[in-house]
C-alpha positions as CSV (number, residue, x, y, z in Angstrom):
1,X,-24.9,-23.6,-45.1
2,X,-20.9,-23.6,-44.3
3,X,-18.7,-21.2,-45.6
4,X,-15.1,-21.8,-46.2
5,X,-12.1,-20.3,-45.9
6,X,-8.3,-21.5,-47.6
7,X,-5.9,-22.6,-45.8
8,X,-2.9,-20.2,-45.3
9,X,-0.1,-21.3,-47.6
10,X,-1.9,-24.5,-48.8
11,X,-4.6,-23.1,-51.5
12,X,-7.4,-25.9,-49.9
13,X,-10.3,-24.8,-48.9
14,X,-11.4,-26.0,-45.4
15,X,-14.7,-25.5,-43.9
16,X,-15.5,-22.8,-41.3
17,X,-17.6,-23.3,-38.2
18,X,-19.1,-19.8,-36.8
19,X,-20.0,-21.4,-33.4
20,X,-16.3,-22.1,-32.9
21,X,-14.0,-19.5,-33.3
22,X,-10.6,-20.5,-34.7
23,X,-7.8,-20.9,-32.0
24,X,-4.6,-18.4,-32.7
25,X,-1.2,-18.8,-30.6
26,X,-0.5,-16.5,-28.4
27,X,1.2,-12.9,-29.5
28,X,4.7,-13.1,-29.0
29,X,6.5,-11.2,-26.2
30,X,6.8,-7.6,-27.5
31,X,10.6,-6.7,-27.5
32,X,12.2,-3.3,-28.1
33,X,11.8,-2.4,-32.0
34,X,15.2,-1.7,-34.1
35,X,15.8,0.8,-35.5
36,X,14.5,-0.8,-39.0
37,X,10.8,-1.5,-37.4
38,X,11.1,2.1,-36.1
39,X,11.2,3.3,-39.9
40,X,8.5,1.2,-40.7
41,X,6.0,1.6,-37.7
42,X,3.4,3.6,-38.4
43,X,2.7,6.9,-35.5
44,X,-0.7,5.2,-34.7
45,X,1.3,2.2,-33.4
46,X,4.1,4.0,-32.0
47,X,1.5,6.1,-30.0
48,X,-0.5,2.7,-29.1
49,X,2.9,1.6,-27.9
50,X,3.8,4.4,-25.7
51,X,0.1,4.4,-24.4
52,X,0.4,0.5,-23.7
53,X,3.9,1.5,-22.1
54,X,2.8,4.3,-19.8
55,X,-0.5,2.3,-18.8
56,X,2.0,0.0,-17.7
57,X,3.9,2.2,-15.8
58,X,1.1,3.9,-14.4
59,X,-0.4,0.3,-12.5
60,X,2.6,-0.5,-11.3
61,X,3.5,2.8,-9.5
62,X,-0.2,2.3,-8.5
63,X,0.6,-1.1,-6.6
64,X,3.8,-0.1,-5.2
65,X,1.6,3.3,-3.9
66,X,-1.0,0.3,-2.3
67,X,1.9,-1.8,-1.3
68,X,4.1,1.1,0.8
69,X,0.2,3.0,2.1
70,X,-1.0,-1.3,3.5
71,X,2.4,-1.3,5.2
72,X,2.1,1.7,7.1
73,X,-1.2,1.6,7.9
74,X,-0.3,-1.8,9.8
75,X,2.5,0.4,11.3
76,X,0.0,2.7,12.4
77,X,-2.9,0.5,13.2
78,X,-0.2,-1.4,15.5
79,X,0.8,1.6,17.5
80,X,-2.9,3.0,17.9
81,X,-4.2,-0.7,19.0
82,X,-0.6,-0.2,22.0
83,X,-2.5,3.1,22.8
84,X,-5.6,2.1,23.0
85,X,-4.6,-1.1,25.2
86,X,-2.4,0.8,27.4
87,X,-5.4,3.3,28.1
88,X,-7.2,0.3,29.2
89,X,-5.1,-1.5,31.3
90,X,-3.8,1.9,32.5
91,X,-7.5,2.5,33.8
92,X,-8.5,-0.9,35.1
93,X,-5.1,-0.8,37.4
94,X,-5.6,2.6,38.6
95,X,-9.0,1.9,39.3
96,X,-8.3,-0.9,41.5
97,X,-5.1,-0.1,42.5
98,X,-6.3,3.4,42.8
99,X,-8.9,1.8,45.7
100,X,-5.8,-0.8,47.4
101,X,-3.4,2.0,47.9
102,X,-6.4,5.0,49.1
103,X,-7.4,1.9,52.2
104,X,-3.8,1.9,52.6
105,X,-2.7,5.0,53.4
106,X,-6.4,6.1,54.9
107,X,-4.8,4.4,57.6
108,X,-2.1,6.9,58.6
109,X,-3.5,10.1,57.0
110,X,-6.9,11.9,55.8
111,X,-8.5,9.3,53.3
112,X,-9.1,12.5,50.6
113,X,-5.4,13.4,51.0
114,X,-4.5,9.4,49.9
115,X,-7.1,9.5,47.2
116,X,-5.2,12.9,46.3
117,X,-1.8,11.2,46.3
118,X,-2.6,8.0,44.3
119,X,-4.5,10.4,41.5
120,X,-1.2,11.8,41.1
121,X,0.7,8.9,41.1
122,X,-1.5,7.5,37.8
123,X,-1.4,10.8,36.2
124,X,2.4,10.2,35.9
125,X,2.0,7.0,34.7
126,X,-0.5,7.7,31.8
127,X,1.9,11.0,30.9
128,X,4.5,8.3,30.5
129,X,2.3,5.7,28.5
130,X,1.1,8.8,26.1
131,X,4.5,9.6,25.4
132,X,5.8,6.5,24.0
133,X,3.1,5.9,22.5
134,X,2.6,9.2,20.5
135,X,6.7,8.4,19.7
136,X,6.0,5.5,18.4
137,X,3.0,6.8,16.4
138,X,5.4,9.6,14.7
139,X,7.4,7.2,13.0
140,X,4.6,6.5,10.8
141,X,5.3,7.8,7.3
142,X,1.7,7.7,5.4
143,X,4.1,9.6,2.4
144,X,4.8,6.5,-0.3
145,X,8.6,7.4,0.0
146,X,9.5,4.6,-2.8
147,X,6.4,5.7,-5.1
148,X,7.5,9.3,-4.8
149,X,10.9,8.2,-5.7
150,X,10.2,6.2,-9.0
151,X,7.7,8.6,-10.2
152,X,10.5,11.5,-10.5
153,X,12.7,8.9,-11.7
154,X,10.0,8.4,-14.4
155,X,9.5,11.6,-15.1
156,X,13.6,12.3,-15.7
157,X,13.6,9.7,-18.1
158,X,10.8,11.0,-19.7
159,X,12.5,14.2,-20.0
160,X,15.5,12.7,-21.7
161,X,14.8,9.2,-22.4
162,X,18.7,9.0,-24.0
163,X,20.0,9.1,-21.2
């Protein structure tokens, strides 16, 4: 058995189909209420507003948080990966470089004595590599500098939201 419903400004009655729900245009954009809607909201909306308002908020400071925390962790990751290749290549040279120059100078001096000379020599050279690096690896700022920033300004507005 159909049920039936009338028609909005018409007085017909038209016939009602559970299985398919009746299609209604979408809400329009919510705007600012004047000062005449204020008198007339109600506190439960006002406070759904607010709520809808700050969840709002709250999701986008979220984003901009994942947003500013993705960036410098590809910063960092960037800087560890130069560390971590720079070990490498740092210990495949001195390894084999290590062995070139220790035949090299076994030939005019003590071969423990050129082993000892060409262990200092790479020392030098991975001091050098772990400084840069470990500079470049400061610069990282895992603090959400722009996050921080909009969440006081939030929170000023919040406290006077006049001005």
């Amino acid at each position: 058995m159909a049920t039936s419903y009338r028609g909005p400004g018409t007085g017909e009655a038209r016939p009602y189909a559970p299985s398919s729900p009746p299609v209604s245009a979408p809400p329009p954009p919510s705007s600012p209420p004047s000062t005449d809607d204020l008198g007339q909201a109600s506190v439960g909306d006002l406070i759904g507003e607010i709520s809808s308002d700050v969840s709002h908020l709250v999701r986008d400071e979220i984003e901009l948080a994942k947003a500013e925390i993705k960036q410098e962790s590809t910063k960092a990751g960037k800087a560890v990966g130069m560390l971590g290749g720079a070990g490498y290549a740092g210990h495949v040279v001195m390894l084999f470089g290590s062995l070139a120059v220790v035949f090299a100078l076994a030939n005019v001096m003590d071969p423990a004595w050129a082993a000892l000379i060409v262990t200092a020599l790479w020392a030098v050279a991975g001091a050098v590599l772990y400084v840069i690096g470990r500079k470049r690896l400061k610069t990282v700022n895992v603090k959400p500098e722009q996050t921080v920033e909009t969440l006081k300004e939030d929170a000023r507005w919040a406290r006077h939201p006049t001005s």
